[in-house]
C-alpha positions as CSV (number, residue, x, y, z in Angstrom):
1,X,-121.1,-14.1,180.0
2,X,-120.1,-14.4,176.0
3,X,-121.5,-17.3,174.4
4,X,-118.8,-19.4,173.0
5,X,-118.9,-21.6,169.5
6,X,-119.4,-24.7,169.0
7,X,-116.7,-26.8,168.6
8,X,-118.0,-28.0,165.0
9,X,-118.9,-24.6,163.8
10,X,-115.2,-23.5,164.8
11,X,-113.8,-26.3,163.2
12,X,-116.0,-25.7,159.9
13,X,-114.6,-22.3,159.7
14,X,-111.0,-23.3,160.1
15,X,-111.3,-25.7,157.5
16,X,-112.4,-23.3,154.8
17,X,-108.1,-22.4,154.2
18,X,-106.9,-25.2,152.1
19,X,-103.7,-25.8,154.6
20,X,-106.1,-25.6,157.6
21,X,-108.0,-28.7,155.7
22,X,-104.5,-30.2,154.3
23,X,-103.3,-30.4,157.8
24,X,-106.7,-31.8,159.2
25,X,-106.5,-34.5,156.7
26,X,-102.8,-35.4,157.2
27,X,-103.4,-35.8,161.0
28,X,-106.2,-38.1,160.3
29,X,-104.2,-40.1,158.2
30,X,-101.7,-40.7,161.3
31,X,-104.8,-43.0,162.6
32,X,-104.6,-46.5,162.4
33,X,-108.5,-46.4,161.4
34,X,-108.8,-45.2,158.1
35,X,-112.3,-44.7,158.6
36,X,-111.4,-41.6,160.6
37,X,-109.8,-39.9,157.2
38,X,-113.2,-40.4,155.8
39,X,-114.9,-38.4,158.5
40,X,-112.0,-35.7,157.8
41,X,-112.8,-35.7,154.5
42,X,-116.4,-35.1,155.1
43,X,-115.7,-32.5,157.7
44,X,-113.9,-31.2,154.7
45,X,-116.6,-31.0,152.1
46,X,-118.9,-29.7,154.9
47,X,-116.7,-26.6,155.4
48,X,-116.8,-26.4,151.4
49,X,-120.5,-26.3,150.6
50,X,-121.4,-29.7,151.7
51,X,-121.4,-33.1,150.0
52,X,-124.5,-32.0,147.8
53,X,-122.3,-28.9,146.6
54,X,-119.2,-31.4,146.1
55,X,-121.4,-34.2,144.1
56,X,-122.1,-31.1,141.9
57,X,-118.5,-30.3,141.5
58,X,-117.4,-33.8,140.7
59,X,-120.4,-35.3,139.6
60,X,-120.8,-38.0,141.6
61,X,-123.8,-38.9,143.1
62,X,-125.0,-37.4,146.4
63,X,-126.8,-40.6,147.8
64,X,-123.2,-42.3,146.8
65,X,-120.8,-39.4,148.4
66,X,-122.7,-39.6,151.4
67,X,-122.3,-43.2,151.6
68,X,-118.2,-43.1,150.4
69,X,-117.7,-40.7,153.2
70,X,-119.3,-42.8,156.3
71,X,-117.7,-45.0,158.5
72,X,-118.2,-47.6,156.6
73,X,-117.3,-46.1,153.1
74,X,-114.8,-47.5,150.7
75,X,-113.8,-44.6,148.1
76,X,-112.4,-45.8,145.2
77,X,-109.4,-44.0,144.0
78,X,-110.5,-42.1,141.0
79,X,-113.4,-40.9,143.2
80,X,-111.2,-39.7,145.8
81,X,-108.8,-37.5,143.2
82,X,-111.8,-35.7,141.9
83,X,-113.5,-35.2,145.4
84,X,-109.4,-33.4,147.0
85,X,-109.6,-31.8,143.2
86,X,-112.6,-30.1,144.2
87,X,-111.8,-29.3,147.6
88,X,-108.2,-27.8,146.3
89,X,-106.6,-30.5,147.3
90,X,-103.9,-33.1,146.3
91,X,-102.0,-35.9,147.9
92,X,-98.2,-36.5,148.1
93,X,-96.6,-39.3,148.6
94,X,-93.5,-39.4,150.5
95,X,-91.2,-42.5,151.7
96,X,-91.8,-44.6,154.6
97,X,-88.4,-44.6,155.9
């Protein structure tokens, strides 16, 4: 019997190419609950080094990153250009209609 991966591992992988983790983010965005963006975003970071590697990048605090990207976190928006910068990552904005 093969062993198979874990479904966290497999998505950590996928979300090394930047349209893997564009797409990943987008979706999450389609969720009433912005929290669950957050989560993306640290699944994100995870797949990139982790959030110590991207408090390096941006220099940000760790203990700060970690808390920004929780459930309960509350980026501001500076914060979250440089951590998508970072990550190789932008946003677009696009009409509602």
């Amino acid at each position: 019997m093969s062993k198979s991966i874990s479904y966290k591992k497999s998505l950590v992988e996928r979300l090394k190419n930047p349209k893997e983790a564009a797409a990943y983010l987008n979706a999450s965005l389609e969720d009433d609950d912005l929290r669950v963006f957050l989560v993306a975003l640290r699944d994100v970071a995870e797949a990139h080094g982790g959030v110590s590697s991207l408090a390096k990048e941006t220099d940000l605090n760790r203990e700060s990153l970690y808390r920004t990207l929780s459930l309960h976190g509350n980026p501001t928006i500076m914060n979250l250009f440089l951590m998508l910068d970072a990550l190789g990552l932008e946003i677009n904005i696009k009409a509602a209609i």
